[in-house]
C-alpha positions in Angstrom: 43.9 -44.0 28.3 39.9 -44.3 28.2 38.1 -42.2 29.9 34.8 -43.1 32.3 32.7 -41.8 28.8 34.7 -43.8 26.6 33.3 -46.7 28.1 29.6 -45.6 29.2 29.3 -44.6 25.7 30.7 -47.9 23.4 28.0 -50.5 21.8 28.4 -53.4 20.7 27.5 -55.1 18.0 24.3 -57.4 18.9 24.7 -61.3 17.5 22.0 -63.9 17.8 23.8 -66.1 20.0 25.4 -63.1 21.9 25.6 -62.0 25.9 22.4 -61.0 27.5 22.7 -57.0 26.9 21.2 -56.4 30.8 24.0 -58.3 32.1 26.8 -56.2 29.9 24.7 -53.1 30.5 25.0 -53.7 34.6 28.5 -54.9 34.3 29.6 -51.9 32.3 27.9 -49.7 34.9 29.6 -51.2 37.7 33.1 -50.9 35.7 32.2 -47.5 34.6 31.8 -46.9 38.2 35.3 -48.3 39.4 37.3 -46.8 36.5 35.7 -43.7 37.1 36.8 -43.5 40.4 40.2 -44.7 39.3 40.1 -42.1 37.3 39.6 -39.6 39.7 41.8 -40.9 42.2 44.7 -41.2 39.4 44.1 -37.5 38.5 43.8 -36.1 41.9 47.4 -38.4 42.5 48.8 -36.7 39.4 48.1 -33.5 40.9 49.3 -33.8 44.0 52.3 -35.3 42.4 52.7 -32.3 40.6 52.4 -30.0 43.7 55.0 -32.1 45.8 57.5 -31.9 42.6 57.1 -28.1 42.6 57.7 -28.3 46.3 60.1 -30.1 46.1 62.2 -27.5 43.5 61.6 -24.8 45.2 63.1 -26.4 48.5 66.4 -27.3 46.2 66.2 -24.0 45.0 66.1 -23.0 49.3 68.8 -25.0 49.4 70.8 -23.7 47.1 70.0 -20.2 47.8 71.1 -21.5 51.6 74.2 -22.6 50.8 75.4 -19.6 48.7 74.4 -17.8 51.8 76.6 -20.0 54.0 79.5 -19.8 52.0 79.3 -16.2 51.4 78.8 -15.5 55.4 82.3 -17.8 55.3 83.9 -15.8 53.5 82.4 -12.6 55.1 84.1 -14.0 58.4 87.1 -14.8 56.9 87.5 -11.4 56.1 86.7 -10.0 59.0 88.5 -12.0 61.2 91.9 -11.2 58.5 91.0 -7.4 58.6 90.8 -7.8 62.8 93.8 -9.3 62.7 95.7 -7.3 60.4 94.4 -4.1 62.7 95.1 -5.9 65.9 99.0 -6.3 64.6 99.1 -2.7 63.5 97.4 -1.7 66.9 100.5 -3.8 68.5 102.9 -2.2 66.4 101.9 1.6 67.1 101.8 0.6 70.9 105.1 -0.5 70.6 106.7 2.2 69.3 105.0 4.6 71.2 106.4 2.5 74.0 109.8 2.7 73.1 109.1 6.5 72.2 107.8 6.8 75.8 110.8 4.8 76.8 113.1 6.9 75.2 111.8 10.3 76.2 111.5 8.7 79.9 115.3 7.6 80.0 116.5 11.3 78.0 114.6 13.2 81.0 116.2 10.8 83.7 118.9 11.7 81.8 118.6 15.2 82.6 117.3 15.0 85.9 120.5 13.1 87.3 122.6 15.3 85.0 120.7 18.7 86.8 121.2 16.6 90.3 124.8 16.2 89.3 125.3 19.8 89.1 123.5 20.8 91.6 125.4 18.5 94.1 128.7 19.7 92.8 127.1 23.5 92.8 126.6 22.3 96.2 130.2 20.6 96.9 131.5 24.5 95.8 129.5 26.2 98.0 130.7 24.4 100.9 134.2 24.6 100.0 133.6 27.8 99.8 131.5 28.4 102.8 135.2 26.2 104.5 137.6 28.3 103.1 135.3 31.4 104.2 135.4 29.7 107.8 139.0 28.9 107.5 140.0 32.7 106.7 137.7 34.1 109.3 139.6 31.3 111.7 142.9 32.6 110.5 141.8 36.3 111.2 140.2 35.5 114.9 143.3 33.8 115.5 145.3 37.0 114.7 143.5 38.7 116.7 144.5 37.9 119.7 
């Protein structure tokens, strides 16, 4: 590609029945004016071309880095939610057999409570035939004596 220089510094061969040299001279100046800002303005594109591409990577490299994060916070709940529910299930399971533990000891003392009531109301049941037959006999003897 020529540069602005290339141009502002190129002769040309002069031949008698040639252009006027003025004329080229001032229409090389003006074109050495346009094409050097051309020139310019293609660079200074270029460049910012260059510093959108690289902004452009490093956002795909965001990305990227984004959605590793995504799917490893997936998988991160996942987890969690399988390790809650396997320890919620074994939290269910101890509670229910200390439930039926509880259960258990609760009907072996009822158990034993209606069992001691038992015996004390036949205890009881003795005592009064007892205390009857004590009656009876003292009945019998103030009876006799008389």
């Amino acid at each position: 590609m020529l540069r602005p220089i290339d141009i502002q510094n190129k002769e040309f061969e002069k031949k008698i029945k040639g252009y006027s040299c003025d004329e080229v001279d001032d229409f090389l100046d003006v074109v050495i004016q346009d094409y050097e800002l051309l020139f310019k303005e293609n660079q200074t594109l270029k460049d910012k071309i260059g510093l959108l591409t690289e902004t452009v990577e490093r956002y795909k490299q965001m990305e990227t880095t984004m959605q590793k994060s995504i799917e490893m916070a997936k998988a991160s709940a996942e987890d969690a939610k399988r390790n809650a529910e396997i320890e919620a299930n074994a939290i269910i399971s101890k509670a229910k057999l200390d439930a039926s533990y509880l259960a258990r000891q609760i009907d072996e003392e009822h158990m034993k409570r209606h069992q001691e009531l038992l015996d004390l109301k036949n205890e009881a049941d003795r005592y009064k035939m007892q205390i009857k037959s004590l009656c009876s006999n003292v009945m019998k003897i103030v009876d006799n004596i008389e």
